[in-house]
C-alpha positions as CSV (number, residue, x, y, z in Angstrom):
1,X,-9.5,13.4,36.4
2,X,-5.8,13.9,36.5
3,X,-3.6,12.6,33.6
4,X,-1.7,10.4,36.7
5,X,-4.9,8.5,37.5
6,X,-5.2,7.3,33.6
7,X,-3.9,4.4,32.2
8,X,-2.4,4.9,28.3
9,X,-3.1,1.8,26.3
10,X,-2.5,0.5,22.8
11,X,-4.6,-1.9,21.2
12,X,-4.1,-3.3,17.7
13,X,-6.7,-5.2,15.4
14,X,-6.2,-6.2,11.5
15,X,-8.4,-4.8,8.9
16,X,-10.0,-6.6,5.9
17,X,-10.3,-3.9,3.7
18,X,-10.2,0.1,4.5
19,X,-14.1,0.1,5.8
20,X,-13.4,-2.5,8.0
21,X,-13.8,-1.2,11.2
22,X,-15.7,-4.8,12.9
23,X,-12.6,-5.9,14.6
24,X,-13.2,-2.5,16.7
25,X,-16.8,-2.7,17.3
26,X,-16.1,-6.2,18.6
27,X,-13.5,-5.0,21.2
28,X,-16.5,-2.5,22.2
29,X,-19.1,-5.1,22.6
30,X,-16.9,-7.2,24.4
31,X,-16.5,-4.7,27.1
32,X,-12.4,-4.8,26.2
33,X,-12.3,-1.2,24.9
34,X,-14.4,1.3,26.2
35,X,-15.1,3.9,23.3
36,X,-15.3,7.0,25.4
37,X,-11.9,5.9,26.3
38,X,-10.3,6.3,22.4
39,X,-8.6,9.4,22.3
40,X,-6.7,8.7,18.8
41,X,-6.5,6.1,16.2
42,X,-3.8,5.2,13.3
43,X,-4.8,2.6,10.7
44,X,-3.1,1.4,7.6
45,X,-4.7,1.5,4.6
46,X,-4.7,-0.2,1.2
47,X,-5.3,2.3,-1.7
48,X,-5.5,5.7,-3.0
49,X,-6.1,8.6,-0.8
50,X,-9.7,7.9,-1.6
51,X,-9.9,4.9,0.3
52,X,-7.9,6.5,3.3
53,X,-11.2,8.6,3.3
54,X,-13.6,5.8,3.6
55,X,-11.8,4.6,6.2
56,X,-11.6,7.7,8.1
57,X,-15.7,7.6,7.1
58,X,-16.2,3.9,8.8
59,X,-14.4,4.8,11.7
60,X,-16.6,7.9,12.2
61,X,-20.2,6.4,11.7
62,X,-19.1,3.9,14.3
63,X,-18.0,6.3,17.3
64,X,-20.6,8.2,16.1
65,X,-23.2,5.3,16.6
66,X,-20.9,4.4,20.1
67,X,-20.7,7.9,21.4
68,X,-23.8,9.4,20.8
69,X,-21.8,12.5,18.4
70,X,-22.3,13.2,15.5
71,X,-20.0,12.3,12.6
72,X,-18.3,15.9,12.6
73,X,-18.2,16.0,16.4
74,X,-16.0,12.5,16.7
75,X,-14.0,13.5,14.1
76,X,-13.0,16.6,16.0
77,X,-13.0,14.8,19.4
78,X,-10.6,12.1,18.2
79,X,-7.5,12.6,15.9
80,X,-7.8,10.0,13.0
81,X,-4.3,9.3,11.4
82,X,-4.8,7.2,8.5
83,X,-1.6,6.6,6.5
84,X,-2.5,5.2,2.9
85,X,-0.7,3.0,0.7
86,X,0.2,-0.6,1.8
87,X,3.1,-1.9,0.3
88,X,5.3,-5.3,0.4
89,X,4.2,-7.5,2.5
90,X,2.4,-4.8,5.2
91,X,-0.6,-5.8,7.0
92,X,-3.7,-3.7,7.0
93,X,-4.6,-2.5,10.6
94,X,-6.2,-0.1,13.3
95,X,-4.4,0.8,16.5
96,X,-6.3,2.6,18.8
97,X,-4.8,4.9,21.9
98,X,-6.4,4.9,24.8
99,X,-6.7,6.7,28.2
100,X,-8.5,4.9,30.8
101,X,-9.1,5.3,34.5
102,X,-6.2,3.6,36.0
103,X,-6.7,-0.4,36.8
104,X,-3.9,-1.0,39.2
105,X,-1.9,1.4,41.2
106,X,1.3,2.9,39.3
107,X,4.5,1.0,39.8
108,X,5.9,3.1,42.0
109,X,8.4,6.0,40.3
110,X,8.9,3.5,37.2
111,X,7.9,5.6,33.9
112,X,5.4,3.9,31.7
113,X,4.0,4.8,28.5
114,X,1.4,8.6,28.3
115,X,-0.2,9.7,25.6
116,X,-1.5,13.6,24.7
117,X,-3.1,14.9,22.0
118,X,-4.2,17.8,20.9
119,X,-5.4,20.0,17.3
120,X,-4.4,23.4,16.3
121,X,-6.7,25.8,14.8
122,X,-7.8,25.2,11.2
123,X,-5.2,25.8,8.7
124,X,-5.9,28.3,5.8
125,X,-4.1,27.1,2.6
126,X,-1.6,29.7,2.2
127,X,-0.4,29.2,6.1
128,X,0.3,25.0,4.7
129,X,4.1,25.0,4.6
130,X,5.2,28.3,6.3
131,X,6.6,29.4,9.6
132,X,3.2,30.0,10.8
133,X,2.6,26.1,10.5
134,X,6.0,25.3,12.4
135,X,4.8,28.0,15.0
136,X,1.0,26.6,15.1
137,X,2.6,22.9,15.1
138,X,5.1,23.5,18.3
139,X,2.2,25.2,20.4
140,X,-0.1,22.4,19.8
141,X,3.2,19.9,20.8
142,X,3.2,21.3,24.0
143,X,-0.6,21.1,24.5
144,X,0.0,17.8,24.0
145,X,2.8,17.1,26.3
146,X,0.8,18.5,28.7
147,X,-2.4,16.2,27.8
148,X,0.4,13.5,28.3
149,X,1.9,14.3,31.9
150,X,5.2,15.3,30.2
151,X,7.6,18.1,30.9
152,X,10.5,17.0,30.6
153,X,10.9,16.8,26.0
154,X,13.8,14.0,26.9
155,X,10.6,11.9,28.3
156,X,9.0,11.7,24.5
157,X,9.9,8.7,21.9
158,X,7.6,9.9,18.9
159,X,5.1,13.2,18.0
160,X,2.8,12.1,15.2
161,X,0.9,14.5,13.2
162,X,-1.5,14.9,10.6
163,X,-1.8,18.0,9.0
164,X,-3.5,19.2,5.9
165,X,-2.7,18.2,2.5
166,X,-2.9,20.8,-0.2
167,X,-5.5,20.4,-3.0
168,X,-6.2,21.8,-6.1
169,X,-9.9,23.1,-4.2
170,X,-7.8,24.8,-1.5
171,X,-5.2,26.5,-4.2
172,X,-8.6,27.7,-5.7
173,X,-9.2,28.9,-2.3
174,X,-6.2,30.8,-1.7
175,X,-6.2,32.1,-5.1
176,X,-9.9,33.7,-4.8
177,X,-9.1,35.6,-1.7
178,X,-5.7,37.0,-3.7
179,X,-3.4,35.2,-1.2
180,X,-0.2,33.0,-2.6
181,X,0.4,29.7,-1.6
182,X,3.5,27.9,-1.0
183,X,3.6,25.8,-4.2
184,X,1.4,25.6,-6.9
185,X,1.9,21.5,-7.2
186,X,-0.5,19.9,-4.7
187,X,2.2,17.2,-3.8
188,X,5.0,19.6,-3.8
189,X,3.1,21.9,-1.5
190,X,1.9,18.9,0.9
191,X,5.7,17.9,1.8
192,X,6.5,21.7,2.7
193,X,3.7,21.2,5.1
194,X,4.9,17.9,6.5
195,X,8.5,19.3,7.0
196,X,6.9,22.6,8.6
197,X,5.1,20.3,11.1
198,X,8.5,18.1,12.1
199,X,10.0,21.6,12.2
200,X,7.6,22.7,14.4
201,X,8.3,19.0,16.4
202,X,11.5,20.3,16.5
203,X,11.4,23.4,17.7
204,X,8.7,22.2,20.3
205,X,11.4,19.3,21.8
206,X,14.1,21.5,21.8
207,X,16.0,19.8,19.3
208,X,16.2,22.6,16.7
209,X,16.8,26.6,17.9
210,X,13.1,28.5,16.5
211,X,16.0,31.2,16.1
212,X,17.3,29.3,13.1
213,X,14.1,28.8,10.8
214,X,12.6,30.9,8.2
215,X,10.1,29.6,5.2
216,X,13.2,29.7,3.1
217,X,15.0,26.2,5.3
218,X,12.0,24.1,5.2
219,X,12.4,21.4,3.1
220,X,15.8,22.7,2.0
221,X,18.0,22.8,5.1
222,X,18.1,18.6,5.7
223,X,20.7,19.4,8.9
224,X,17.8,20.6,11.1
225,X,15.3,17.7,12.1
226,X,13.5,16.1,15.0
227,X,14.7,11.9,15.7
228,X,11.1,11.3,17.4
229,X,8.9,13.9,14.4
230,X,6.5,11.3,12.3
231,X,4.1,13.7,9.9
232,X,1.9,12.8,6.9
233,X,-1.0,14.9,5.2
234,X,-4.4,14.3,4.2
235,X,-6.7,16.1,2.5
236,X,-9.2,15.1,5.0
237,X,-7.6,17.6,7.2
238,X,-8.3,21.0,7.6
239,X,-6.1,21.2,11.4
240,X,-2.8,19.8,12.7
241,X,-3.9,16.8,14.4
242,X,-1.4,15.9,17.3
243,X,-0.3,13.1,19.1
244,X,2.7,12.3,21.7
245,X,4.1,9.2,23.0
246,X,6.2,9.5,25.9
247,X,6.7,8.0,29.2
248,X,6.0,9.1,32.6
249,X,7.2,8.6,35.9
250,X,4.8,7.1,38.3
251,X,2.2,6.5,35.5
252,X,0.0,3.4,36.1
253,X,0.1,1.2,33.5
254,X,2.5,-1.8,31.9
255,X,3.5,-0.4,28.8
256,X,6.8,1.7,27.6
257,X,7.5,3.2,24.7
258,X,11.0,3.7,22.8
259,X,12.5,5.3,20.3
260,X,15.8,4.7,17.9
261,X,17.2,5.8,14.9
262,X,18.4,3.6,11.7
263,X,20.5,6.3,10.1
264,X,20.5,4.2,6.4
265,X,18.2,1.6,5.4
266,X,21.4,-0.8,6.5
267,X,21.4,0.0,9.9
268,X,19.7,-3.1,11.6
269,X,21.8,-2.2,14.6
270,X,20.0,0.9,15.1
271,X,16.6,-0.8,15.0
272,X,17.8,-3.3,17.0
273,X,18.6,-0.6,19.5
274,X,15.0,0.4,19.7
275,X,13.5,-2.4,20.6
276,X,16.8,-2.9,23.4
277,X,15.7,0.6,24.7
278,X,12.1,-0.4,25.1
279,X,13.5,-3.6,27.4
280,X,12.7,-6.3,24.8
281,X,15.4,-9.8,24.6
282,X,16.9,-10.3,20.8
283,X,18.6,-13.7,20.3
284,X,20.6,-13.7,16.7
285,X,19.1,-10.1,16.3
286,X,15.1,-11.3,16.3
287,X,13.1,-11.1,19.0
288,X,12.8,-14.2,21.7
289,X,9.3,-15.6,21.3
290,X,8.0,-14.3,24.6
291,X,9.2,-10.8,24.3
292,X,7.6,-10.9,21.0
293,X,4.0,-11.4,22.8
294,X,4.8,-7.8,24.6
295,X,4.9,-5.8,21.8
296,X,1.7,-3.3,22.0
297,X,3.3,-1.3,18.2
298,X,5.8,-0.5,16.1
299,X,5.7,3.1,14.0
300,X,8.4,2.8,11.5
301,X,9.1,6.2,9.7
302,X,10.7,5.3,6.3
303,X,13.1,7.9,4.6
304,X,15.1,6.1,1.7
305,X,12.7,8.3,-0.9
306,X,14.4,11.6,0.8
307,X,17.9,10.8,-0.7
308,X,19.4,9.2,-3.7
309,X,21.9,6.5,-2.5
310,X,22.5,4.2,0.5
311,X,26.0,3.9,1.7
312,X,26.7,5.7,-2.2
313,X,25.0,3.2,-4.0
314,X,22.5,4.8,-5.8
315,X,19.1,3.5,-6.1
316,X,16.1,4.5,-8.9
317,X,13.1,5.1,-6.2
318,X,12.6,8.6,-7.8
319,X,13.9,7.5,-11.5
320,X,12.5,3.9,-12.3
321,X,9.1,3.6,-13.6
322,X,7.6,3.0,-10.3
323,X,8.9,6.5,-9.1
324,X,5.2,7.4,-8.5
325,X,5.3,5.2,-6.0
326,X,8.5,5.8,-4.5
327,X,7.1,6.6,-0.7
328,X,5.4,3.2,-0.6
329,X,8.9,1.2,-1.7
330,X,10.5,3.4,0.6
331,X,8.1,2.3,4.0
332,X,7.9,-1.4,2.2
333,X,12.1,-2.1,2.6
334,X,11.7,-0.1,5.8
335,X,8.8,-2.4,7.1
336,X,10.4,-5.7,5.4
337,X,13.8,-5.2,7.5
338,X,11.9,-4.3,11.0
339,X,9.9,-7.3,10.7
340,X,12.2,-9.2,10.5
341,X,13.3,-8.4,14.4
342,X,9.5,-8.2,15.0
343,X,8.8,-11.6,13.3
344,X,5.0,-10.1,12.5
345,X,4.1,-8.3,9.5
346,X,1.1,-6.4,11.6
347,X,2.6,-2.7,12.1
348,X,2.8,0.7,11.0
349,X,5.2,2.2,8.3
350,X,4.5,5.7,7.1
351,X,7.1,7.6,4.4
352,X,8.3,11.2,3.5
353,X,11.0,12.2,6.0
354,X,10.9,15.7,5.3
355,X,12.9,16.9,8.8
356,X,11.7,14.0,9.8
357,X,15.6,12.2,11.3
358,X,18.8,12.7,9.4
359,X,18.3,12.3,5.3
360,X,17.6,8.5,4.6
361,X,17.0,7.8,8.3
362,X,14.5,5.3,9.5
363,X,12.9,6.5,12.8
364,X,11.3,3.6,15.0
365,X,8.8,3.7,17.9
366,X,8.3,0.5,20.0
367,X,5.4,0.1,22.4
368,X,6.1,-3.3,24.9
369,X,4.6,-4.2,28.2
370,X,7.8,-3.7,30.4
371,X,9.1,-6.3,32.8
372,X,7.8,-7.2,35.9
């Protein structure tokens, strides 16, 4: 079936703690979602890393129970972004994607919301954070602008990937085949690979020349970045797990999706904008109570951690005592100031902006029903 004959949905369902996947199985058994229609799913989690795994571990056992696959078989089937650590006042939740046979004729030429995905080939650790990653990364983009419909890159509003974080196990790995990896620090080495992917975003949207990288600029050369790249790791991950929002023209369907760019944590005006570009009201910069009942998500990419000031105030995210923790204050401000518009606490924030928007940028993705 052709990608202009399916419908792209988003659905969106609170969690109780990260095993609880019930809210989904009760869409399923009341015939709302169709499980063989799920082709990705984003949750976020409470916890350590550890926890991000159980939840990737509930969500499994039930598509696996759904689907008739085994465990292994969804989790390759179905890209399974889980972004760990809930901070502020964040709400636990799942959002599932989903591509559907079509249940009313497409509006016309108007472009609503597609979604692709796509994986790359499994990652060996000492490829984590090079050029071949960026190169592996903006192949499997296109795949996925392809699984979407999309040709036209100015047609995207966000790429979200999940890539493989690097572990002490998979230095080990590296090591006993004599091959160097990028970084002998874990967490050092995971945020090379999260900027290779974004670079690799880049490169794939057209918003940064391929002619201009080299393993020596990633991470390093903060003037080269994609304004729609959201990427985290996981250890879960042994492949870059890809997904694209975009809209298409003729698509059947009543969503859109949008994009816009706070370029400091101050700039309300710029998240503002994203929600104006997805066709939403704002009355004293909040959104009117109807247009708040179209919102399908929000993805809020958080990037105060990345720099050391706002507006050349300094801040303490990476010298305070909490500096640990920095990436979960960063997304928590982030989150606090677009809920504010959204008046809802139930949506995504994800940190590390490595190439991920200019330094200290907050990028925002806004999924709304359009307007009749």
């Amino acid at each position: 079936m052709s990608n202009q004959l399916l419908e792209s949905r988003v659905v969106c369902v609170p969690m109780s703690s990260p095993g609880d996947v019930s809210q989904v199985a009760a869409l399923f058994d009341r015939k709302e979602v169709d499980p063989r229609h799920v082709v990705a799913i984003m949750e976020q989690t409470e916890g350590d890393p550890y926890a991000r795994g159980y939840a990737t571990l509930a969500m499994e056992v039930l598509l696996s129970e759904r689907l008739g696959l085994s465990r292994a078989e969804v989790f390759a089937k179905i890209p399974m972004m889980m972004i760990g650590g809930v901070g502020g006042i964040m709400t636990p939740h799942i959002y599932l994607f989903i591509k559907q046979p079509a249940t009313a004729p497409a509006q016309g030429t108007a472009k609503r919301l597609a979604i692709g995905v796509a994986s790359s080939r499994e990652l060996k650790p000492e490829e984590y954070g090079t050029m071949i990653e960026v190169d592996l990364v903006a192949e499997t983009v296109k795949r996925a602008m392809a699984d979407a419909g999309i040709t036209d890159p100015a047609d995207i509003e966000c790429v979200e990937v999940k890539c493989p974080a690097m572990t002490p196990a998979r230095i080990a790995d590296a090591e006993s085949r004599n091959q160097k990896v990028v970084a002998m620090n874990p967490a050092v080495a995971s945020s090379l690979a999260k900027g290779a992917c974004a670079l690799g975003i880049a490169v794939a949207t057209g918003e940064v020349d391929r002619s201009k990288l080299r393993d020596g600029v990633i991470n390093v050369d903060k003037t080269l970045y994609s304004s729609v790249a959201s990427t985290s790791a996981g250890g879960e991950q042994v492949a870059c797990r890809v997904m694209v929002l975009g809209n298409v023209k003729g698509a059947p369907g009543r969503l859109v999706a949008a994009h816009g760019v706070m370029q400091d944590q101050l700039d309300i005006a710029g998240a503002r904008q994203a929600f104006v570009n997805a066709g939403l009201s704002l009355k004293d910069g909040i959104l009117t109570e109807d247009d708040r009942k179209r919102i399908a998500g929000v993805l809020v990419n958080a990037g105060a951690d990345y720099v050391t000031n706002v507006r050349g105030r300094r801040h303490v995210l990476h010298s305070d005592f909490l500096a640990p923790f920095c990436g979960i204050q960063a997304k928590a401000v982030a989150h606090a100031i677009v809920a504010t518009i959204v008046g809802d606490t139930q949506f995504l924030a994800s940190a590390g902006a490595e190439h991920q928007g200019p330094p200290g940028a907050n990028l925002l993705c806004v999924i709304a029903e359009a307007k009749a």
